[in-house]
C-alpha positions in Angstrom: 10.1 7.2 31.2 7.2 4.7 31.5 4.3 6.5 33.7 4.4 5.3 37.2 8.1 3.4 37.3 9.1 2.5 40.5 12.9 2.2 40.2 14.3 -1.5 42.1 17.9 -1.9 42.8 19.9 -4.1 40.8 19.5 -7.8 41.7 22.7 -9.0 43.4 25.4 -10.3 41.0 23.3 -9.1 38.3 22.5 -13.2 37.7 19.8 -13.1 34.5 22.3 -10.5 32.9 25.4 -12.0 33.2 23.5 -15.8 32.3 22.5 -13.2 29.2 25.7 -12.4 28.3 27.5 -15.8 27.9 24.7 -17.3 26.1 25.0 -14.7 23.7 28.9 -15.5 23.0 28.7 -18.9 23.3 25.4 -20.2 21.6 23.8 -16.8 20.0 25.9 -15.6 18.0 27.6 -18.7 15.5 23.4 -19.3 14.8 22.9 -15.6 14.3 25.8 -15.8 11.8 24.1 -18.8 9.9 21.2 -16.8 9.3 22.8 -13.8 8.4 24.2 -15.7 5.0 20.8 -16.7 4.4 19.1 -13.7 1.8 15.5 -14.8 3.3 14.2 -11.4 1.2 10.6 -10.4 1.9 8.3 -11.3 -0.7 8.0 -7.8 -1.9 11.1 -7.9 -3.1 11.7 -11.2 -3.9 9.5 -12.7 -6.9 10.2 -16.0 -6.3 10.8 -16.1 -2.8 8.5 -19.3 -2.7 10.7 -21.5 -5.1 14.3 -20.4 -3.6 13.0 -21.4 -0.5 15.0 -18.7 1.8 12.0 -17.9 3.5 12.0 -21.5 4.9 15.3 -21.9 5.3 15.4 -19.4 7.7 12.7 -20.5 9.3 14.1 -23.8 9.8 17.0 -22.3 11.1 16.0 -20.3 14.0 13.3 -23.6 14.4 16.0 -26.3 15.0 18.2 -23.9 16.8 15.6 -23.1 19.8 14.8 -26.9 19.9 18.9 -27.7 20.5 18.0 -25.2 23.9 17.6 -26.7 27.7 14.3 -25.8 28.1 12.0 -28.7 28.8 9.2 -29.3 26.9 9.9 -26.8 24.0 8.3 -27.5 21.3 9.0 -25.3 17.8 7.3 -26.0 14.4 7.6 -24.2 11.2 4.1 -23.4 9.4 3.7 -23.4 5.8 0.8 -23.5 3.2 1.3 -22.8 -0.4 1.6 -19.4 -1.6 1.7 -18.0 2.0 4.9 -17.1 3.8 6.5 -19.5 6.6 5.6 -19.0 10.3 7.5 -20.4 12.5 5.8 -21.2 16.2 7.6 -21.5 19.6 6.2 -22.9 22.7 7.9 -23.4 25.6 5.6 -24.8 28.3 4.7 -23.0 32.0 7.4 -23.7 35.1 6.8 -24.1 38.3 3.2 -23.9 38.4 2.6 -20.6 36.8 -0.5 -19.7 34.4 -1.1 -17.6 31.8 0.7 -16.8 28.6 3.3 -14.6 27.2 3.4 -13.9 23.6 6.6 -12.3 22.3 7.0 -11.5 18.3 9.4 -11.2 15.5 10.4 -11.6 12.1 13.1 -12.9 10.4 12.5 -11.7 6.3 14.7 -8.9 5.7 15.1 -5.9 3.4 17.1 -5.9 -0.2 20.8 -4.6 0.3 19.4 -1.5 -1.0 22.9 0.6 -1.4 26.9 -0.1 -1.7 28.1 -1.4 1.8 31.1 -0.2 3.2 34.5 -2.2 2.4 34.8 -4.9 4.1 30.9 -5.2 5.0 28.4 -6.9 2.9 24.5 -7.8 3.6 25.0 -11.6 4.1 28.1 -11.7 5.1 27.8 -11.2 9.2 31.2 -9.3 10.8 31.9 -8.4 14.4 33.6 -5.2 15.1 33.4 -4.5 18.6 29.9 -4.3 20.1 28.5 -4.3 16.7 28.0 -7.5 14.4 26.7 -6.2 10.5 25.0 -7.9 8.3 21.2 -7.6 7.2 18.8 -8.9 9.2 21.2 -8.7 12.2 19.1 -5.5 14.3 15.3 -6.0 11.7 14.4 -8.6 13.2 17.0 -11.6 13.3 17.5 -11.1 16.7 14.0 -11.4 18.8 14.1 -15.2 18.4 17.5 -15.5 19.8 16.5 -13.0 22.8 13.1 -14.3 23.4 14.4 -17.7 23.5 17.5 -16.5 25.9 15.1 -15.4 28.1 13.0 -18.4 28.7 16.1 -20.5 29.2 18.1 -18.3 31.6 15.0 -17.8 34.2 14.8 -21.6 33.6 18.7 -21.9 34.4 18.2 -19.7 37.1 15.1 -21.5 38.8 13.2 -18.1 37.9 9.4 -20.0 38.0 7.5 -18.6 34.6 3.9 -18.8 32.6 4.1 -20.5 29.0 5.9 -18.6 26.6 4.9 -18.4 22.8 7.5 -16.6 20.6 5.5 -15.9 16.7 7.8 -15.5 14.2 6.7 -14.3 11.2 8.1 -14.2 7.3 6.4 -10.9 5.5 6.9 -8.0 8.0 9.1 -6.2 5.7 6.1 -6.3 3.1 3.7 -4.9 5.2 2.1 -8.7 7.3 0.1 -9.2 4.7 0.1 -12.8 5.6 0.1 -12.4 9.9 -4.0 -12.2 9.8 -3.9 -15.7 8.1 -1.3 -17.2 10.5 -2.6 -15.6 13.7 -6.7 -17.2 12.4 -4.7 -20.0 12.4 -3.0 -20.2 15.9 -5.8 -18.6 17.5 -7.1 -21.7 19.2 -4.0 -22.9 20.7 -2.3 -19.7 21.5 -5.9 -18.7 23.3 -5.5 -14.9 24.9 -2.0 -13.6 25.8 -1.7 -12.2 29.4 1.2 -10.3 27.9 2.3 -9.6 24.2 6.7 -8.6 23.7 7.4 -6.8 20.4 10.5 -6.5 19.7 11.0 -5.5 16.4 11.2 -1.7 18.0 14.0 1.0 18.3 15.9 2.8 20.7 17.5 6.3 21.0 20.7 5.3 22.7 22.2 2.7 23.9 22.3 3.5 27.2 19.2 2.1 28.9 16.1 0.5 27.8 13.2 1.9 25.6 9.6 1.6 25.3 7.8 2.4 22.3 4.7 4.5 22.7 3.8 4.9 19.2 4.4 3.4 15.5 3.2 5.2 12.1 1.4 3.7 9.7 2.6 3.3 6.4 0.9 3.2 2.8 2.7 2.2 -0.1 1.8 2.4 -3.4 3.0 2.4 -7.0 2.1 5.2 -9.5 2.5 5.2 -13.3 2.5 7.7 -16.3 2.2 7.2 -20.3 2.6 8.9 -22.6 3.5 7.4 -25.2 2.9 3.3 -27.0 6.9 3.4 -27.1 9.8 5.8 -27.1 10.3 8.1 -29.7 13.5 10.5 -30.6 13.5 13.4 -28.5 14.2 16.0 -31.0 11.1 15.0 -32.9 8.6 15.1 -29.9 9.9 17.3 -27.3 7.9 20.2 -26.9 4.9 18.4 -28.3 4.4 15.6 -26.4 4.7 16.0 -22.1 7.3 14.3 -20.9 6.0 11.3 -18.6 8.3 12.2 -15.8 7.3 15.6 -15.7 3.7 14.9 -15.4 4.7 12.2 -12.7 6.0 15.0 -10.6 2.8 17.1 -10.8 1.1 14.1 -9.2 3.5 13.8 -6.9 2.5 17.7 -5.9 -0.9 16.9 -5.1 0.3 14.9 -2.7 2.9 17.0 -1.0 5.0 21.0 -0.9 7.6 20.3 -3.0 9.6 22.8 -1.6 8.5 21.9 2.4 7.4 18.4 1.9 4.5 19.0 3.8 1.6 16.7 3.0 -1.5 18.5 1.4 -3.7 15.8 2.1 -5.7 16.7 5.1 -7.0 13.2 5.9 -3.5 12.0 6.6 -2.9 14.5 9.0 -3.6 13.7 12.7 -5.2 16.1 15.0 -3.7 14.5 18.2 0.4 15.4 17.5 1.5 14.8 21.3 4.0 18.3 22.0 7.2 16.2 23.9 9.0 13.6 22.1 10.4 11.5 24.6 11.1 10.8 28.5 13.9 11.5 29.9 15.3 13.8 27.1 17.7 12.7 25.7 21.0 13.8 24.0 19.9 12.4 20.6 20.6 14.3 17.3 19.2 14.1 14.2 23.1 15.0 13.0 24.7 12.4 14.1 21.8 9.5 13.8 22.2 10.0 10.2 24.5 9.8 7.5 23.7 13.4 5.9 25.9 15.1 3.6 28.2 17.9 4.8 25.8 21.4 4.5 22.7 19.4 4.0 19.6 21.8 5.6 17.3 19.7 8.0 14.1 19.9 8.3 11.7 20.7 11.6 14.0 22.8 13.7 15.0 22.0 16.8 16.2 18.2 17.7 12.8 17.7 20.3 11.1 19.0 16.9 12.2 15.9 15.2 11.7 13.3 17.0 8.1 14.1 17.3 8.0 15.0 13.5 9.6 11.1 13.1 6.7 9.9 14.7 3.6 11.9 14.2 4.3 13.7 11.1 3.2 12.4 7.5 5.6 12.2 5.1 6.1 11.2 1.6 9.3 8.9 0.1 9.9 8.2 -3.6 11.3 4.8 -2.9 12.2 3.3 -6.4 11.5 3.9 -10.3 10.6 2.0 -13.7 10.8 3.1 -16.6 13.9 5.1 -16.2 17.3 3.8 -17.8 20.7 3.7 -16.3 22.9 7.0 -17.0 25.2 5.3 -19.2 22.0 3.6 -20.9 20.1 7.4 -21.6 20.3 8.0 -25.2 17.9 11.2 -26.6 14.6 9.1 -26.2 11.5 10.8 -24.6 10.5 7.8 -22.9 6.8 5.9 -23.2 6.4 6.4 -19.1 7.4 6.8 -15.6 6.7 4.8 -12.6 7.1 5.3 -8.8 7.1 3.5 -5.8 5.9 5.6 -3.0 6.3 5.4 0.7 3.7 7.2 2.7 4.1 7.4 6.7 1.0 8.1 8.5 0.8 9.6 12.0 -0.3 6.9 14.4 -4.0 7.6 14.5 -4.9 8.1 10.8 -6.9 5.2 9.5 -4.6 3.7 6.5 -8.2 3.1 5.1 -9.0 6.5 5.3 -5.9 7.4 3.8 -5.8 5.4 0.9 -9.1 6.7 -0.2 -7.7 10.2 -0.6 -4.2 9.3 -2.0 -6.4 7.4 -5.1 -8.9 10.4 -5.3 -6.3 12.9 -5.7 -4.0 11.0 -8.1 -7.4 9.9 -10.2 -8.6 12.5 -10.4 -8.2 15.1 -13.9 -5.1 13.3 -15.3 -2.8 16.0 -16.0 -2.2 16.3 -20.4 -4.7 13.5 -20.4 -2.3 11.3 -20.1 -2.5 7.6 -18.7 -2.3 7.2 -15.0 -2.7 4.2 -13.3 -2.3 4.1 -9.1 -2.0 0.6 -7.5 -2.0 0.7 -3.7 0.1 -2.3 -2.6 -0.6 -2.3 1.2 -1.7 0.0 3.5 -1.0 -0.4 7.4 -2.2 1.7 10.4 -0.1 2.8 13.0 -0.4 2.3 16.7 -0.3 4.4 19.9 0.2 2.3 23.0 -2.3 2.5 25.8 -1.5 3.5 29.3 1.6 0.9 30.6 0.2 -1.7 33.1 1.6 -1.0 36.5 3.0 -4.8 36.3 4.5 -4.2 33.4 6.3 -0.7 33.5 7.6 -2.2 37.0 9.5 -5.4 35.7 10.5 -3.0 32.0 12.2 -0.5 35.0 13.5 -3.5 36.7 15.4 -4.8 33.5 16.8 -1.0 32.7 18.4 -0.6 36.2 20.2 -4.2 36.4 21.7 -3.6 33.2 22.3 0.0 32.7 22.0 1.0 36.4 19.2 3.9 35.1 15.5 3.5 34.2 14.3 3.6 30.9 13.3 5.8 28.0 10.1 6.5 26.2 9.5 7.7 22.7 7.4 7.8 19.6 8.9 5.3 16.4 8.8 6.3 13.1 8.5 3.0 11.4 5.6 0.8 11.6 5.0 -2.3 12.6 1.4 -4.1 11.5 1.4 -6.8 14.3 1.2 -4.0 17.1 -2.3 -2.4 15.1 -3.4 -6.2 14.7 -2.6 -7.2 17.7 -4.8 -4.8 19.7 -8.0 -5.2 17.6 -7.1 -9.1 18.2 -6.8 -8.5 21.9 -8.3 -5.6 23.9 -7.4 -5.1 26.8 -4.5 -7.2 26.9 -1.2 -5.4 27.8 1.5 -4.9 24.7 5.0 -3.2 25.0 7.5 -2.8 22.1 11.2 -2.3 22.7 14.3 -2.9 20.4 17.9 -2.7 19.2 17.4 -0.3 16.7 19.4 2.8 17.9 21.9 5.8 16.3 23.2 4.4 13.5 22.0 0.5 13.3 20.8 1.6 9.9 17.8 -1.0 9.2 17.2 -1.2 5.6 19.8 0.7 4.6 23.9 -0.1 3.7 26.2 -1.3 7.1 23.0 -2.6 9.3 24.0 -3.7 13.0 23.0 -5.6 15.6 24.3 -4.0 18.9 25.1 -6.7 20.9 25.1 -4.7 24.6 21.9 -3.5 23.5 20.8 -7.4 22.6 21.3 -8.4 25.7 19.8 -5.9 27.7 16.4 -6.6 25.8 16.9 -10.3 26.2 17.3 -9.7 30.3 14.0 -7.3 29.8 12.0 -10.2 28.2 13.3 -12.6 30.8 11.9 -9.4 33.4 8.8 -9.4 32.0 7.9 -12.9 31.7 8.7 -13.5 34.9 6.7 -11.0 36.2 3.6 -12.3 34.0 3.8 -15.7 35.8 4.0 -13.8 38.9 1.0 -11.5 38.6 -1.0 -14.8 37.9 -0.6 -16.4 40.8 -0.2 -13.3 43.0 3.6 -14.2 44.1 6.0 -11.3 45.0 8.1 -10.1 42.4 
């Protein structure tokens, strides 16, 4: 649990929460279903994500949908310049003579489909089973606009007084932000410096309270390529005279990590500060059921605590896709001209993706194994983030949330993913107080087959935005909580 917490009662009737809940039924969710259907890909894997316009459409989407809200003086613009991916920019204006501002982010591209989904299920098709509605995009990051949005407008429905709330809304998370910099140089003048900054494009490790992120991996991606050969040639003439590209593919891929451990033999993306506890409260969490392992299959790193702060603090390597490689049914006896990989590197929070990148290309440039062509293209390279202390203000109003919805106070852990905003954000802003949170719990399955949104869990955030906003406005003017 966050530091200092002091646990509140529930507010009486449980007001914000239950104005949460129907404004998720009734308005939320027919939007969230729109945008589901739209496949607003990230430009990474999406070519021509600027022509099909999904991006924007999107975009447009979630714009007109928080200007149709009753909050006065709302005001929500979609940003666009050529070759740069759309931003769209909320801003709903200070009540009842508060100051300050709140910034809360999110981002609506989404991941490929990336698998078979189950019958029934498909990525941009959104179904409601229960408390969970599928559908890419639904849980990474569709969502935070709705909640963020929800939140201004039930304090305001309530009479809850509040500072100005900006909600960013960004369209190339998924590919690493390569264009937030650009968009946040851009807003920098009008948004000025945040009092508070949401993220919600987090994860949780149950759904039964609320969860603060303390730390995000970095990530470094990169594609790696063999040749061999000008063009293929029959097998049975060349094999055993000329290496096979895919073989000498995998010895790179053995510089770079055990292949019978997976242990990363790169010392420079190892971090020296690997906290020992994994999360607070413990919780009942495991790695067994989170996942959709095969029957038998051997985990790695021991004991469930183990895990989670292996997920978070541990380097890793991920071969995630391959050129160069036909189909099964396509493999005739060819020794092929050349292999290439995309690989996924996750970086413990404090390693400098700088630093990193610099000793991924000198070990794959260097001494080219056979002499064969190798050519290493990093395509982005993020740094992680460990959160700073909790402001007292802060962890007070997260607890607050936690206890009217759930009735307990909330969790703490370490995130495996990354998010570029949070790293951004802090050299942007020092100083200035950030929290994550999120939706992403046991079995949500962001970029993978059958994503959901949880909707319990989407409402309890929403409340918690609502919670913290208000208790921004109220630190600024030194009102009681």
């Amino acid at each position: 649990m966050p530091g200092n917490a002091r646990r509140s009662a529930p507010s009486a009737g449980g007001e914000l929460r239950a104005r949460a809940h129907r404004s998720w039924e009734d308005e939320v969710l027919p939007a969230l279903v729109r945008y589901t259907a739209i496949p607003c890909l990230s430009p990474d894997f999406d070519e021509g994500w600027e022509a099909a316009g999904h991006l924007t459409e999107a975009a447009s989407l979630l714009g007109a949908w928080a200007r149709s809200r009753a909050v006065d003086g709302l005001h929500a613009e979609v940003r666009a310049r050529s070759g740069r991916t759309p931003l769209l920019l909320v801003d709903a204006p200070a009540t009842g003579g508060r100051a300050g501002t709140v910034l809360v982010y999110g981002h609506l591209d989404k991941q490929p489909p990336l698998g078979e989904w189950r019958d029934g299920l498909g990525p941009f098709t959104a179904v409601r089973e229960g408390d969970r509605l599928y559908g890419r995009g639904t849980a990474d990051d569709g969502y935070a606009l709705f909640a963020a949005v929800t939140a201004v407008e039930i304090l305001d429905a309530a009479g809850i007084p509040r500072p100005r709330v900006v909600v960013l809304v960004e369209a190339s998370e998924e590919s690493g932000s390569p264009d937030l910099p650009g968009h946040l140089d851009d807003v920098d003048a009008e948004l000025g410096s945040p009092d508070l900054v949401v993220c919600l494009d987090s994860g949780c490790l149950g759904y039964d309270r609320l969860w603060l992120t303390t730390s995000l991996r970095g990530n470094l991606l990169a594609t790696v390529s063999v040749q061999v050969l000008t063009e293929g040639v029959h097998s049975g003439s060349a094999g055993g005279i000329v290496p096979t590209s895919f073989r000498l593919l995998r010895l790179l891929l053995d510089r770079l990590e055990d292949p019978r451990t997976g242990e990363i033999r790169l010392r420079a993306l190892h971090a020296d500060d690997r906290p020992a506890t994994p999360q607070s409260p413990p919780s009942e969490w495991v790695a067994r059921e989170a996942f959709p392992v095969v029957p038998g299959l051997e985990l790695e790193g021991g004991s469930d605590d183990e895990r989670l702060v292996r997920s978070a603090w541990t380097p890793v390597l991920a071969v995630t896709g391959m050129d160069g490689i036909p189909a099964v049914r396509d493999g005739g006896n060819v020794l092929r001209p050349s292999t290439t990989a995309k690989i996924s590197l996750r970086l413990p929070p404090s390693v400098d993706a700088a630093s990193a990148t610099a000793a991924l290309e000198s070990a794959l440039r260097a001494d080219p194994p056979s002499g064969a062509r190798v050519e290493v293209h990093v395509d982005n390279a993020a740094t992680g983030w460990a959160a700073p202390p909790i402001d007292g203000w802060v962890d007070e109003a997260f607890t607050r949330a936690s206890d009217e919805v759930f009735g307990t106070p909330p969790g703490s852990f370490g995130e495996g993913g990354t998010i570029p905003f949070l790293a951004m954000l802090t050299e942007r802003y020092p100083g200035v107080p950030l929290l994550a949170t999120g939706v992403l719990g046991p079995g949500s399955n962001a970029h993978g087959p059958n994503e959901f949104l949880h909707l319990p869990m989407a409402e309890a955030v929403t409340v918690a935005t609502a919670r913290l906003v208000e208790a921004a406005g109220n630190r600024s003017t030194g009102a009681a909580g």
